[in-house]
C-alpha positions as CSV (number, residue, x, y, z in Angstrom):
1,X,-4.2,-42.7,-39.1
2,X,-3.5,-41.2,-35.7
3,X,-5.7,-38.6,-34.0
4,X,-4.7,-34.9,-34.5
5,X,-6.3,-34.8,-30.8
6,X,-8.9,-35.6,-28.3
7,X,-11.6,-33.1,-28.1
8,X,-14.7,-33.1,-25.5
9,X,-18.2,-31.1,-27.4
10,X,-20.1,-30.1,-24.9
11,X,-23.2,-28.5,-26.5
12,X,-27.5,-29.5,-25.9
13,X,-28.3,-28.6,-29.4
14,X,-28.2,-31.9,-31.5
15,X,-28.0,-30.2,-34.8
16,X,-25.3,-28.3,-33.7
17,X,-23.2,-31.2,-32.4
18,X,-24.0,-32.7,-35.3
19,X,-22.5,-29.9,-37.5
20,X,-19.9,-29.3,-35.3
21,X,-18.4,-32.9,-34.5
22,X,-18.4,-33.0,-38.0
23,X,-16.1,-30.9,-38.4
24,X,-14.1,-32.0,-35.9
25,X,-13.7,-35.1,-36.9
26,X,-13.2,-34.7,-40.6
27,X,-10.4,-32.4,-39.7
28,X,-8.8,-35.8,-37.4
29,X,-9.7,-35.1,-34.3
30,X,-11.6,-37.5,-32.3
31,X,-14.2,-36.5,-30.3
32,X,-16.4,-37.2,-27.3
33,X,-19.9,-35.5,-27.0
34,X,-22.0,-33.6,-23.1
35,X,-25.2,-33.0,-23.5
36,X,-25.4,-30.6,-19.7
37,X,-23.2,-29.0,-18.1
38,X,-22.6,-31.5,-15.3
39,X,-22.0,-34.0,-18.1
40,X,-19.6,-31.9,-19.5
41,X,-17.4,-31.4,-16.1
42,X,-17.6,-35.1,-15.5
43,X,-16.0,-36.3,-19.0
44,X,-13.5,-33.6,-18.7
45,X,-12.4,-34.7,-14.9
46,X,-12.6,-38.6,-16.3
47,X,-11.5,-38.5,-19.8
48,X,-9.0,-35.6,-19.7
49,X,-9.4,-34.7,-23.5
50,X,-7.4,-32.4,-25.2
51,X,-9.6,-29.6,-25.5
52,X,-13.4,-28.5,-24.3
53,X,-15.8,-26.7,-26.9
54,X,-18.2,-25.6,-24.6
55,X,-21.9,-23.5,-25.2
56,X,-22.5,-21.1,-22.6
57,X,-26.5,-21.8,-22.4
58,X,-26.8,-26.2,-21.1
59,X,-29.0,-27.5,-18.6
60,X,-27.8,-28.0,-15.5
61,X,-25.5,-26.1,-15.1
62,X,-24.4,-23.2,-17.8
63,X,-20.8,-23.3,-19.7
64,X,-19.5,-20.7,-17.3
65,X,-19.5,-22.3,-14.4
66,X,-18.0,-25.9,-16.1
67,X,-15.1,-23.7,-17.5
68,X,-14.5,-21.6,-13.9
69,X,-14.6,-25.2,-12.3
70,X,-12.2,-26.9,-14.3
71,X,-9.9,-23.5,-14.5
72,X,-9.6,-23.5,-10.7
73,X,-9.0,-27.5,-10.6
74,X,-5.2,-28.1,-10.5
75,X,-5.9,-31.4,-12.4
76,X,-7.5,-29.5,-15.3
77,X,-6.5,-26.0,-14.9
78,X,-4.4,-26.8,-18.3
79,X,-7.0,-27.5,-20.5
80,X,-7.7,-25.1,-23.4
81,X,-11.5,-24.0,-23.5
82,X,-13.4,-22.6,-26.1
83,X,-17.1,-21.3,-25.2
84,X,-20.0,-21.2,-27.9
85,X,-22.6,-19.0,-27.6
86,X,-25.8,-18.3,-30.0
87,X,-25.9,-14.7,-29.6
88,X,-22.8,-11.6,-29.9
89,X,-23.7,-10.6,-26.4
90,X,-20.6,-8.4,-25.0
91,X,-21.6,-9.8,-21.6
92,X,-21.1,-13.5,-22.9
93,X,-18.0,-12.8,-24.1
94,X,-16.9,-10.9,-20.6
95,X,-18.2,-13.9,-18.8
96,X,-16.9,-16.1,-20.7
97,X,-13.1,-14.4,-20.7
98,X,-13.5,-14.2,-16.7
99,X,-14.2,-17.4,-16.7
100,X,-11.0,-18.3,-17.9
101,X,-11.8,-19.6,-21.3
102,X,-9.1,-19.5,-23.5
103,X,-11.2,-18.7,-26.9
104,X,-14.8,-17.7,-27.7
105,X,-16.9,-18.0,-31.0
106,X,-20.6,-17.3,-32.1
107,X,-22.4,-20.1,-33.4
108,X,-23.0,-19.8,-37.1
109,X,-18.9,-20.1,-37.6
110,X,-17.1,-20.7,-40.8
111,X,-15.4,-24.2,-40.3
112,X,-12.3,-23.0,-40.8
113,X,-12.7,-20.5,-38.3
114,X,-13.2,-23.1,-35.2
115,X,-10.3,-25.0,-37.0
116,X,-8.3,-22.5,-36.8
117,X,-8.7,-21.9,-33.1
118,X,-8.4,-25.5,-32.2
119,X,-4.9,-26.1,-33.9
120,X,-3.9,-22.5,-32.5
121,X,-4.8,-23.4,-28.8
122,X,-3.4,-27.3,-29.4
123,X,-0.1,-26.2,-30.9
124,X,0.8,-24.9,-27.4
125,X,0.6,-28.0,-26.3
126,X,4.0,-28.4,-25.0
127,X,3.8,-26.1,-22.7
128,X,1.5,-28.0,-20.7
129,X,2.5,-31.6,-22.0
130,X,4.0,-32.5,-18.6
131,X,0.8,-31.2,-16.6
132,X,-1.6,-33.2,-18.7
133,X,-0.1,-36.5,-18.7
134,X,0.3,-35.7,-14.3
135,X,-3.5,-35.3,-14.9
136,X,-4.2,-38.2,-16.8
137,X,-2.2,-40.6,-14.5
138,X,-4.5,-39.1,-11.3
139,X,-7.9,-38.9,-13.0
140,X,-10.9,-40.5,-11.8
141,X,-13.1,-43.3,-14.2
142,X,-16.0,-42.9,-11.7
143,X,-16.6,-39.1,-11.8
144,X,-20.7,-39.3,-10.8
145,X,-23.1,-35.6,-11.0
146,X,-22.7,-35.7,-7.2
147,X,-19.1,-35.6,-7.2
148,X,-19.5,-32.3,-9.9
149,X,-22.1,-30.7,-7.1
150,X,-19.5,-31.0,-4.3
151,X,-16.6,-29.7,-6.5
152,X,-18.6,-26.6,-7.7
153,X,-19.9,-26.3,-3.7
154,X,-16.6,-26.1,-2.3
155,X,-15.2,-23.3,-5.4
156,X,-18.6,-21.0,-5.0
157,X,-17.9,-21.8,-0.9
158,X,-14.1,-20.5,-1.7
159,X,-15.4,-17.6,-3.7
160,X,-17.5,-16.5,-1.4
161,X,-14.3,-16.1,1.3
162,X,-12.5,-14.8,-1.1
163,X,-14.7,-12.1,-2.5
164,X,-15.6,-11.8,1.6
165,X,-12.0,-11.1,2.1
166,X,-11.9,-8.4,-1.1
167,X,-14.6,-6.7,0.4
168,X,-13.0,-6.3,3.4
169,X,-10.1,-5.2,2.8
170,X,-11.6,-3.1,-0.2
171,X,-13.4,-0.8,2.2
172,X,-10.4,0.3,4.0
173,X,-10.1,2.5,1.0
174,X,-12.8,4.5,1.9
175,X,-11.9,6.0,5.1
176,X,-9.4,8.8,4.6
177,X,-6.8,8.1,7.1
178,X,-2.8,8.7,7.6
179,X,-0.2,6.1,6.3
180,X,0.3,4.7,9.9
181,X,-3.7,4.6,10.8
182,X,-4.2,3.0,7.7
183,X,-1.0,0.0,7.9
184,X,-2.6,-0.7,11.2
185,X,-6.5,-1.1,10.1
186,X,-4.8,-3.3,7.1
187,X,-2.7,-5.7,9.8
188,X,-6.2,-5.7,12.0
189,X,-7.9,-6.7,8.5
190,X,-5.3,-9.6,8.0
191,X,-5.2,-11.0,11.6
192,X,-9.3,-11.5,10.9
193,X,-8.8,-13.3,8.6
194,X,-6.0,-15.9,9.8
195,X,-3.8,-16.2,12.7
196,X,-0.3,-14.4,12.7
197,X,1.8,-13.2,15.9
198,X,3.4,-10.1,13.5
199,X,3.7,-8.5,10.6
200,X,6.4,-6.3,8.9
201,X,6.1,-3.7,6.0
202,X,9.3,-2.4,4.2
203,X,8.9,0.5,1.7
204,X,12.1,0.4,-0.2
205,X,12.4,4.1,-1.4
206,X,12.1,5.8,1.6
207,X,13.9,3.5,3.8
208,X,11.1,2.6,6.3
209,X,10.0,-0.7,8.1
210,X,6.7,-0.7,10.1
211,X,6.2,-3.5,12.3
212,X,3.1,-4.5,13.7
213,X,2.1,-7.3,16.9
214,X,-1.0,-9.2,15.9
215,X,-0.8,-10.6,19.6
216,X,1.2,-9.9,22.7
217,X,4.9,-11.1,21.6
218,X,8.3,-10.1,22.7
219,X,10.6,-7.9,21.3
220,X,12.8,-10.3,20.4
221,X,9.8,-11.9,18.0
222,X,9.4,-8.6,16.7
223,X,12.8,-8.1,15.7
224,X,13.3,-11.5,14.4
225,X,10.3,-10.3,11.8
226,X,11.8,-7.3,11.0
227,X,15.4,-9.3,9.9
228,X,13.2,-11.2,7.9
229,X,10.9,-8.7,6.6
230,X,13.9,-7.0,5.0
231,X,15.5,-10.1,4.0
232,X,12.4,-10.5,2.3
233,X,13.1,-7.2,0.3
234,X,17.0,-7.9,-1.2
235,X,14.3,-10.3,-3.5
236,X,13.2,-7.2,-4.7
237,X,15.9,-4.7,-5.9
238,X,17.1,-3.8,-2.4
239,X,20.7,-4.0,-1.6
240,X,20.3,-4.2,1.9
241,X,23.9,-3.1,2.5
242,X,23.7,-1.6,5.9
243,X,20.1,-2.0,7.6
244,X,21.2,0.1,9.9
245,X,19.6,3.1,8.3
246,X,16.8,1.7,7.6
247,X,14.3,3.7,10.1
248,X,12.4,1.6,12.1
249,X,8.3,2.2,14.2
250,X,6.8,-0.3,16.1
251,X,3.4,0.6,15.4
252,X,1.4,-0.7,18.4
253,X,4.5,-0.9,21.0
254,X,1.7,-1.5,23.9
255,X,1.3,-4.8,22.7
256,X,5.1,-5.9,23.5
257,X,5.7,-7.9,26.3
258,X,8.3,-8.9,28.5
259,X,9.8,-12.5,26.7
260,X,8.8,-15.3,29.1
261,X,11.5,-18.4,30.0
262,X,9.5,-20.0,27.6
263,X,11.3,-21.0,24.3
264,X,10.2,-18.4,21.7
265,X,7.5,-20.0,19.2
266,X,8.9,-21.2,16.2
267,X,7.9,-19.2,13.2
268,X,6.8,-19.3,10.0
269,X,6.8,-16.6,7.2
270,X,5.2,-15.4,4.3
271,X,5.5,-12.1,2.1
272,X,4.1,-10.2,-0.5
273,X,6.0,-7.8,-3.2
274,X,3.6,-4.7,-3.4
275,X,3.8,-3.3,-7.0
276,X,2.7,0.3,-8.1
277,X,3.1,1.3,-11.9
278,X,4.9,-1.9,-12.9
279,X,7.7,-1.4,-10.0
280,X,8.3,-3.1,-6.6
281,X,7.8,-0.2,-3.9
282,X,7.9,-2.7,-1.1
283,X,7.4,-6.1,1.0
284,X,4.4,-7.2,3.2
285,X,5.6,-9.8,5.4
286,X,3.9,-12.0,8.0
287,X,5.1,-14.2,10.6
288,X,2.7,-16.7,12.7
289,X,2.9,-20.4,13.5
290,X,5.1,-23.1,11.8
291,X,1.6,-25.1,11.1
292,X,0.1,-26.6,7.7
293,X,-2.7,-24.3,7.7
294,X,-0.9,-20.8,8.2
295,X,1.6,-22.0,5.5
296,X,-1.6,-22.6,3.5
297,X,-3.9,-19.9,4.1
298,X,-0.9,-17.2,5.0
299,X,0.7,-16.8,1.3
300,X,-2.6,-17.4,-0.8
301,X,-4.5,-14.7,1.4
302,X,-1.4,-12.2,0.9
303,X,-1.7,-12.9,-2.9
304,X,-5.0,-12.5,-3.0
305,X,-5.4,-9.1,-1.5
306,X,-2.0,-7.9,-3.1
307,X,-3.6,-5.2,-5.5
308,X,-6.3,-3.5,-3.4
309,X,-3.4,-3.5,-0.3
310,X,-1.0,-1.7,-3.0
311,X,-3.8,0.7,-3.8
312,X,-4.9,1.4,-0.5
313,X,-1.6,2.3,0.9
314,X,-0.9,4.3,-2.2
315,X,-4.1,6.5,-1.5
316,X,-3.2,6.7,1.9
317,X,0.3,7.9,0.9
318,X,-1.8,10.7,-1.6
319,X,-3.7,11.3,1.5
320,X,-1.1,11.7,3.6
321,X,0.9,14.3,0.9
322,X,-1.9,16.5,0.2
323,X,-2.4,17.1,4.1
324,X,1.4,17.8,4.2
325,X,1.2,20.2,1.2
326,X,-1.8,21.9,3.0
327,X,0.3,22.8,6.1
328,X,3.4,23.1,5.1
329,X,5.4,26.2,3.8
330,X,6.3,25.1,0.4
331,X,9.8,27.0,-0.2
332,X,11.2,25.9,3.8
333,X,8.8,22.8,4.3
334,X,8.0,23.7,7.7
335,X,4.2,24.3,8.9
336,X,3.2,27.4,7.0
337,X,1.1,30.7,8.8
338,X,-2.7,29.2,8.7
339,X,-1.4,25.8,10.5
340,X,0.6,28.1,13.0
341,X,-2.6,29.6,13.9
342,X,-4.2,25.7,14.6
343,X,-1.4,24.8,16.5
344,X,-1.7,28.4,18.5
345,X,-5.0,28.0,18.7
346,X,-4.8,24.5,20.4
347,X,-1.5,25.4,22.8
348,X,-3.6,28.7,24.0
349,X,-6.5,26.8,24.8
350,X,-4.6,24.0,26.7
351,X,-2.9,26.5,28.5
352,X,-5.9,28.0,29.7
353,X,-7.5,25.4,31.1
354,X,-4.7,23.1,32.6
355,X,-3.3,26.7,33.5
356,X,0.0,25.4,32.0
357,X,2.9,27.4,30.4
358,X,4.2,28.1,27.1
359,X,6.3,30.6,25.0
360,X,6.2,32.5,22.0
361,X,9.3,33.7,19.7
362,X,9.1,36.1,16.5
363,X,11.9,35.9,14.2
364,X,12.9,38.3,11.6
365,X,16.2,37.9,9.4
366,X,17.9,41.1,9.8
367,X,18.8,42.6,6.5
368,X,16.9,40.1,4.3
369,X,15.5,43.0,1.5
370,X,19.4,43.9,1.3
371,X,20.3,40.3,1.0
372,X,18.0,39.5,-1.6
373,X,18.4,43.1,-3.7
374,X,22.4,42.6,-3.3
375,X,22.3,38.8,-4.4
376,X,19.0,38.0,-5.4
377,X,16.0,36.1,-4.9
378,X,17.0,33.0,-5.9
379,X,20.1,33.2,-3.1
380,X,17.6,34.5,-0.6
381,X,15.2,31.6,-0.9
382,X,17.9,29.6,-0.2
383,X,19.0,31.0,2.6
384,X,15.3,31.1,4.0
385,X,15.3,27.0,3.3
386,X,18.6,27.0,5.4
387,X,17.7,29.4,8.1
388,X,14.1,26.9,8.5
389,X,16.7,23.8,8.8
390,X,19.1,25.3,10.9
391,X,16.6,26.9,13.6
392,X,14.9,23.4,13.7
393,X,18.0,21.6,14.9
394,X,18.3,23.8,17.7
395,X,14.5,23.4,18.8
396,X,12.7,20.0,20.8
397,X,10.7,17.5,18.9
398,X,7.8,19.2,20.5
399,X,8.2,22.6,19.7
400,X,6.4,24.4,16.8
401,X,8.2,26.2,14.0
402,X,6.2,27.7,11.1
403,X,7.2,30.6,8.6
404,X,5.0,33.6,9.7
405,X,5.4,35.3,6.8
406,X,8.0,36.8,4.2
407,X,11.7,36.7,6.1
408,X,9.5,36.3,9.6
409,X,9.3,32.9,11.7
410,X,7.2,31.8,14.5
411,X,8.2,29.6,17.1
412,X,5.8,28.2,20.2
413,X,7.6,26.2,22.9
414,X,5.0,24.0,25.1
415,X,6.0,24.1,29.0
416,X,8.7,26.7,28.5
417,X,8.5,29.5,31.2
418,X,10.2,32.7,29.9
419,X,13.9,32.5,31.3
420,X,13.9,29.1,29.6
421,X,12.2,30.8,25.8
422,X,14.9,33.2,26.0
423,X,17.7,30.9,26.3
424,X,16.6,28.9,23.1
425,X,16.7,31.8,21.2
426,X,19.6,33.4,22.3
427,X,21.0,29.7,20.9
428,X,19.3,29.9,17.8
429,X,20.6,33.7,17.9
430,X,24.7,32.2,18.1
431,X,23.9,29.2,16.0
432,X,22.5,31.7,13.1
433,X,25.6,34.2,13.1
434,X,28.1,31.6,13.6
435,X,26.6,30.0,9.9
436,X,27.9,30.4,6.9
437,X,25.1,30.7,4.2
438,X,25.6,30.3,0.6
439,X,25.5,32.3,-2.0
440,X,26.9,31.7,-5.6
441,X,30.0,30.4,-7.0
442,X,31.0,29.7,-4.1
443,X,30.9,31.9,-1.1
444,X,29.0,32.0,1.9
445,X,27.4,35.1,3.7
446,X,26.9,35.6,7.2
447,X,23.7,36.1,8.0
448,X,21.8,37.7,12.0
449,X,18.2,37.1,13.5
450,X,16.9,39.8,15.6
451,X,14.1,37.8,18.3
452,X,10.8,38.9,20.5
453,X,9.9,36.6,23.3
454,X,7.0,36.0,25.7
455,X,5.3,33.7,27.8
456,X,2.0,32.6,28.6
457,X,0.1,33.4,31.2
458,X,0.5,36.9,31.7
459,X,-1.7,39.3,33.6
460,X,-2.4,41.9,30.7
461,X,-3.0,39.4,28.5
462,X,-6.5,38.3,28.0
463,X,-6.8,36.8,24.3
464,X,-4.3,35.1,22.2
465,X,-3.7,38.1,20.0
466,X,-2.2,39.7,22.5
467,X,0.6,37.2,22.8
468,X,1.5,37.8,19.5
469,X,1.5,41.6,20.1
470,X,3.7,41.4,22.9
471,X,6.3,39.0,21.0
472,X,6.1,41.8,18.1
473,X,7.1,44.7,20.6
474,X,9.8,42.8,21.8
475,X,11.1,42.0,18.4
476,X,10.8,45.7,17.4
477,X,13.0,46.5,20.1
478,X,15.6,43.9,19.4
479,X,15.4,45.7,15.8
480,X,15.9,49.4,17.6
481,X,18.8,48.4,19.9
482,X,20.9,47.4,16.7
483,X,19.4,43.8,15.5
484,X,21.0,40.6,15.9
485,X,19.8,40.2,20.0
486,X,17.2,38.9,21.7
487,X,14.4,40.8,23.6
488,X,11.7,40.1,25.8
489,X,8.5,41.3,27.3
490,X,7.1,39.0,30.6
């Protein structure tokens, strides 16, 4: 009669091989018998049986380490396991699950209960039918304990790296930095641990690629890994239609050199798909040599650190939103009053001691408690939201805009002498009344500014309050000579 199925017992307790092969074997199966643990790895690696019963507690070596061996061999990662134990220790079964063994029962077991697990872990045997008989055809006869020792060597040497690695990257997490700050301390992480010339994030949502140069490359190098960085990403629900508008920061742009007449080093790549609550948010891509050992060590290192970089950049995204929230106005999203007064703070003091020059508009909507009693709040707010977007277009990058309060806006312009202050505002003055804003169902409302301008340094001024009241006097008299005009005060 043929075998049910070939079954290794890997146990020190004689009376409970005993009991237990019994079993076995009255149920068909035929088995083979390990009395350690290092007798147990070498009859799996030579005789390739079926399935392993293995006791956690052997000599030797213990059951957890024979099952984490032959879980990370490719010749016997197949192989169903199923770890004994004497006592209902909630650690056992944790070590035994991390492991990687595919069932666990306590010793004292009802016959049909281990039968039961065997034939449910053997009648899946198809599904690894084809990498069992690979396994069989390239198994060693002449597996010796020494053979065992270097095999278990060389995984606790790898899981030492790898947990290394973990560690690394893991403590990233801990230093609360911006988005950017952190990308770059996770591409410095990487290029410690193997060689790259570039890498390339893509988050899909917002549209953004960040590129990074692990060494001194060209632009050209950099380009060709931001093509395939998001080629990377139509993988991964991107349609990639028009990359055009996908917005694009060279993190460390120092690092770009001029391209040599040197033929540009052929590449190879390797990416990640960064997942956050079950969905793709984007694609970590590296680029470095076309060698054997970056196309190893490349894609298992990304794969390997795939989870804590996903966490870490979503905590430095958090990060990053909670500091916006905290300066920002949150009806107009510009910087809100207490930020205003940083920002102030800092221009005033530069100002001061580089005796450099800067300017100072106050805003007021002219109006506004008419507007919002005539159409109500809901119009005004959205006209205030407008107003915000519609003053910054007419300002520098480097210019400061911040709601001051209510209907009032504050505006500091770095290296802006006064004649230059007061022709911003008397554009931000025509670009305001030419505006239509809306209002409902429909129809739009014109809508003035009256401004107050001044410029630091000035002799009567001696702290920074007194810019502020010198930008208010010149706004109450744009308000007195009929609104909607600009005024000054040198």
């Amino acid at each position: 009669m043929a075998k049910k199925g070939h079954v290794l017992l890997a146990d020190d307790n004689k009376l409970v091989v005993k009991v237990t092969g019994s079993i076995l074997e009255q149920a068909g199966y035929e088995v083979d018998v390990a009395w350690d643990g290092l007798e147990a790895a070498a009859k799996a690696f030579s005789l390739m049986p079926d399935l392993l019963v293995l006791d956690i507690e052997m000599p030797k070596i213990k059951g957890y380490q024979v099952c984490r061996l032959l879980k990370e061999d490719p010749l016997t990662s197949w192989m169903p396991i199923i770890m004994l134990t004497g006592r209902e220790h909630q650690s056992d079964m944790f070590w035994g699950i991390k492991a990687g063994a595919d069932a666990y029962i306590t010793k004292g077991f009802q016959p049909e209960h281990l039968l039961e697990k065997v034939e449910e872990l053997l009648s899946g045997a198809e599904e690894y039918r084809e990498k069992k008989e690979l396994s069989r055809k390239r198994r060693r006869k002449d597996v010796t304990e020494a053979y065992i020792i270097d095999k278990i060597t060389d995984l606790l040497d790898r899981k030492l790296f790898e947990t290394t690695i973990l560690n690394d990257i893991a403590s990233l997490s801990g230093s609360m930095q911006d988005f950017t700050e952190t990308l770059i301390s996770v591409f410095e992480s990487l290029g410690k641990i193997f060689n790259y010339y570039a890498g390339g994030l893509f988050l899909l949502e917002e549209n953004e690629l960040y590129l990074y140069a692990n060494k001194p490359v060209s632009r050209e190098l950099i380009e060709e890994t931001a093509e395939e960085t998001l080629h990377a990403a139509t993988g991964y629900a991107w349609s990639g239609e028009d990359s055009s508008l996908v917005e694009r920061m060279i993190l460390n742009e120092e690092s770009l050199v001029e391209p040599t007449p040197e033929k540009r080093p052929e590449q190879s790549f390797a990416h990640i798909p960064l997942t956050s609550r079950k969905k793709v948010i984007g694609v970590l891509l590296v680029g470095g040599p076309a060698t054997p050992a970056f196309r190893r060590d490349a894609p298992s290192i990304l794969n390997l650190v795939r989870n804590e970089l996903t966490m870490i950049l979503d905590n430095a995204r958090l990060y990053e939103d909670a500091k916006r929230m905290a300066i920002t106005d949150g009806l107009t999203r510009i910087y809100n009053h207490r930020f205003f007064q940083e920002l102030f703070e800092k221009e005033y003091k530069r100002a001061v001691r580089y005796n450099s020059t800067f300017s100072l508009i106050m805003m007021d909507i002219d109006f506004f408690k008419r507007l919002n009693d005539t159409h109500g709040h809901l119009y005004g707010d959205e006209i205030l939201r407008e107003m915000a977007a519609l003053v910054k277009g007419c300002l520098r990058t480097m210019d400061i805009l911040a709601r001051y309060g209510g209907e009032e806006f504050a505006i500091l312009l770095p290296e802006t002498d006064l004649e230059d202050a007061v022709l911003t505002a008397e554009r931000i003055r025509m670009a305001v009344e030419n505006h239509d804003f809306p209002l409902s169902r429909g129809q739009r409302v014109t809508v003035t500014v009256s401004q107050g301008v001044t410029t630091f340094p000035a002799p009567d001024v001696q702290q920074r309050s007194d810019i502020v009241a010198k930008a208010d006097a010149a706004l109450y008299e744009a308000k007195e000579a009929g609104r909607n005009c600009v005024r000054f005060r040198s």
